[in-house]
C-alpha positions in Angstrom: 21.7 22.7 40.8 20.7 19.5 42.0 20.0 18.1 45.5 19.3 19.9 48.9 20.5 23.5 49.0 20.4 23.6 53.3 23.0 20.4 52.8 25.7 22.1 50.6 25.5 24.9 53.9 27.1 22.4 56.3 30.5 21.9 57.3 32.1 18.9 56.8 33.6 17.2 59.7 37.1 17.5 58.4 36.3 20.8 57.9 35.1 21.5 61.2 38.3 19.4 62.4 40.7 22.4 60.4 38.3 24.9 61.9 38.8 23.9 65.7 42.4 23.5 65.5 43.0 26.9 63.2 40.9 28.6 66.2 43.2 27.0 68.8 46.2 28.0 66.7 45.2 31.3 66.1 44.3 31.8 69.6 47.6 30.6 70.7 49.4 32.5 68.9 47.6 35.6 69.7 48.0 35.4 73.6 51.6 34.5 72.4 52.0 38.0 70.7 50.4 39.9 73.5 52.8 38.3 76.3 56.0 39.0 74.8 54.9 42.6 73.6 53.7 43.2 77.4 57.6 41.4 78.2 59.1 43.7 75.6 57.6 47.1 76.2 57.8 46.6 80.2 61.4 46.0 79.5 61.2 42.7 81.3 63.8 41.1 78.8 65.9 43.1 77.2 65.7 44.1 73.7 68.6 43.7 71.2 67.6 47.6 69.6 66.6 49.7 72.7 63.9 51.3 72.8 65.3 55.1 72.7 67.2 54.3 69.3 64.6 52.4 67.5 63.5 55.9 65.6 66.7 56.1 64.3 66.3 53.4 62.1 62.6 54.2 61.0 64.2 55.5 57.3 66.6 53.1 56.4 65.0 50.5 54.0 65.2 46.9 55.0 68.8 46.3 53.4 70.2 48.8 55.5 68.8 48.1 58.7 69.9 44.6 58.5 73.2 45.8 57.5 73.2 48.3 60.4 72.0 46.2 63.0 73.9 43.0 62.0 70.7 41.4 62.0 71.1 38.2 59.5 67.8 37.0 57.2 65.9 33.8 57.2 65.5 31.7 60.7 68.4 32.8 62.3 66.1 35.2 64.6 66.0 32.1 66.8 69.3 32.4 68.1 68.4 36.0 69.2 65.0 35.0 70.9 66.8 35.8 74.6 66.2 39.1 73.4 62.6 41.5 73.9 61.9 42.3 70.6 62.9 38.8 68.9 60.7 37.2 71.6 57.7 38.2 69.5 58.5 36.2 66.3 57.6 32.6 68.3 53.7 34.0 68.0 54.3 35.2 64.7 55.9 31.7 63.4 53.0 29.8 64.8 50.5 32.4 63.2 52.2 31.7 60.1 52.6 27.4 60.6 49.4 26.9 62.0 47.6 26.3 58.8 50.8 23.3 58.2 49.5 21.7 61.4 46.2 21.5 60.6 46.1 19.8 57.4 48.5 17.4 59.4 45.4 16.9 61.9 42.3 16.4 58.8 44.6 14.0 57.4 43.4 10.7 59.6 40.0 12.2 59.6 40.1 12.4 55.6 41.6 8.5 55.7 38.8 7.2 57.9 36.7 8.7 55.8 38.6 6.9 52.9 39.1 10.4 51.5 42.4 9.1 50.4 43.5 11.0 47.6 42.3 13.8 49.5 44.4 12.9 52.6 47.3 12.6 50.3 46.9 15.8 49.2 46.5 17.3 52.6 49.8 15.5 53.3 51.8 17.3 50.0 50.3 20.6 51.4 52.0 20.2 54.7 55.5 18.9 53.5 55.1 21.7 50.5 54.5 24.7 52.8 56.5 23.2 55.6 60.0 22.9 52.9 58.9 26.8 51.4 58.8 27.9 55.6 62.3 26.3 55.7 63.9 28.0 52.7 65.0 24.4 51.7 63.4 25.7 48.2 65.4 28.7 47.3 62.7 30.7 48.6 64.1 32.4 51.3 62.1 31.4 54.4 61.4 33.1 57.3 
């Protein structure tokens, strides 16, 4: 290996860039979770399974509680986010998009540092995961 070792150690400033805005995201997200759990379990909006039946549907597999519940797949939970225990999904979507939003953000970093190719790539990285989030690619989305 050739070169200072202590200089390989050091973060990039794209890479400290991702890192802030990851943190932020994550952050976000997090308080996100813990308000509309605390708005769910205080029963300040109301849930679309109460409470007192949710047991019931502990052993049915996935197929059958959506069957039951007449709960649809893919993003159609936004429709149903006037209720408690859909509320919850906003944190979880930008848990799960975060990492989209911040190769958006390295990408004029990576340009002024004429990181092109690199900033291209960043780019097919957030159209990519942004099209598989969608279910545009036969994936199924979420």
């Amino acid at each position: 290996m050739t070169g200072d070792p202590h200089k390989s150690l050091q973060a990039s400033h794209e890479q400290i860039v991702y890192a802030a805005v990851l943190e932020k995201g994550m952050l976000l997200g997090l308080a996100l979770l813990l308000l509309t759990f605390v708005l769910y379990v205080l029963g300040i909006i109301k849930p679309y399974i109460p409470v007192s039946e949710i047991s019931q549907y502990w052993s049915l597999s996935v197929g059958e509680y959506l069957h039951t519940t007449r709960i649809h797949q893919g993003w159609w939970w936004v429709g149903m986010l006037g209720y408690g225990d859909f509320l919850n999904f906003i944190g979880i979507a930008l848990l799960g998009g975060v990492t989209i939003f911040c190769f958006l953000v390295v990408i004029p970093v990576l340009w002024k540092n004429n990181d092109k190719l690199y900033a291209l790539f960043s780019l097919l990285e957030a159209v990519i995961l942004s099209l598989a989030a969608s279910g545009m690619l036969g994936s199924g989305g979420h």
